[in-house]
C-alpha positions, 0 to 999 in steps of 0.5 A: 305690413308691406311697403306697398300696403302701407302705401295703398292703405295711406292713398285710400285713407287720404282719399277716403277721409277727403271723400274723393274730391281735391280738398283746395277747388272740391273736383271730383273728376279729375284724377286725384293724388294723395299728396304728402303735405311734408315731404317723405324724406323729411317724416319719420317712416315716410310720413305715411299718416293721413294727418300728411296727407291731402287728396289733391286733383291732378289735372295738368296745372291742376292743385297737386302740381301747385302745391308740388312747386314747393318741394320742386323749389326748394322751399323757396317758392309756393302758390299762395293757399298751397304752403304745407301750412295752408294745407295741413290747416285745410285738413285740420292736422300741422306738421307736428301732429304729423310728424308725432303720427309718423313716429307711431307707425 
């Protein structure tokens, strides 16, 4: 499988599994992202696995962009409720459940 079906198959899983509304303020209208919860470099394989990822609306100012501020920050800053473990724990996942599942790709 190719990088760019491993890529589409981990968006519509996301999205699919979220049923297409952001899973922090449920908007269904906005535009929607399918946001790694650990970062890709930090995951082995990319952490293409549903259990990293969180269907977040992508409106200006929007959950993705909140939820981004950690990566962006070095990990120093984050909006209260959007801390990769407030989002792993909005899908039922962690980090190592993730992590295990990135390992079996």
């Amino acid at each position: 499988m190719g990088k760019k079906d491993v890529r589409r198959n981990f968006r519509e899983g996301v999205l699919k599994r979220d049923k297409n509304k952001c899973r922090v303020c449920n908007d269904s209208v906005s535009k929607l992202d399918a946001h790694h919860i650990t970062d890709r470099s930090l995951m082995p394989n990319g952490g293409y696995v549903v259990e990293n990822g969180i269907s977040l609306c992508d409106k200006e100012g929007g959950c993705h962009m909140k939820a981004e501020k950690w990566h962006i920050s070095g990990e120093t800053e984050f909006e209260p409720g959007y801390h990769p473990n407030d989002l792993y724990k909005l899908i039922n996942s962690s980090y190592e459940l993730a992590y295990k599942k990135s390992e079996e790709l």
